[in-house]
C-alpha positions, 0 to 999 in steps of 0.5 A: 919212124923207121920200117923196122917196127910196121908189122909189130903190135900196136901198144894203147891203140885208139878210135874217137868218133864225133857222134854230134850234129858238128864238127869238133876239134880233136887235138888240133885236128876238126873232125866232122859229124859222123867221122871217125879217127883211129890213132895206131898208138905206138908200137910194142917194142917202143913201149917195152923199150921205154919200160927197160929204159925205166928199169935200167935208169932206177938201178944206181951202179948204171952210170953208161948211158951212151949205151943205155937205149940200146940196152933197152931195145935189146930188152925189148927185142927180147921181150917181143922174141918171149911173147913169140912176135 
């Protein structure tokens, strides 16, 4: 990930806690008794720029897509810029 996105907002950012006596796998990963893990999620502009590229894919007289991930981070830098980010 580049550094572009490290001090932007989080989307569906998560904390697991193994509150047993054992250690547990957490996809993929053994988290001991007590231990707590915290996932960042990923970050807003990636997730307004997947929304776009929804939006933008659905409509049928779109038909350039070497430009269509641009146009969705160009959405979504227009998104973050509205919410004052």
């Amino acid at each position: 990930m580049s550094d572009e996105n490290k001090d932007l907002p989080f989307a569906f950012p998560s904390e697991f806690k193994n509150n047993s006596k054992y250690p547990i796998d957490h996809y993929g990963y053994e988290i001991g008794p007590g231990v707590t893990v915290s996932h960042q999620g990923m970050s807003l502009r990636d997730y307004f720029a997947a929304k776009a590229m929804q939006a933008i894919i659905n409509d049928p007289a779109w038909d350039c897509y070497d430009e269509l991930s641009q146009s969705a981070y160009a959405m979504a830098d227009a998104m973050l810029k509205a919410r004052g980010e």
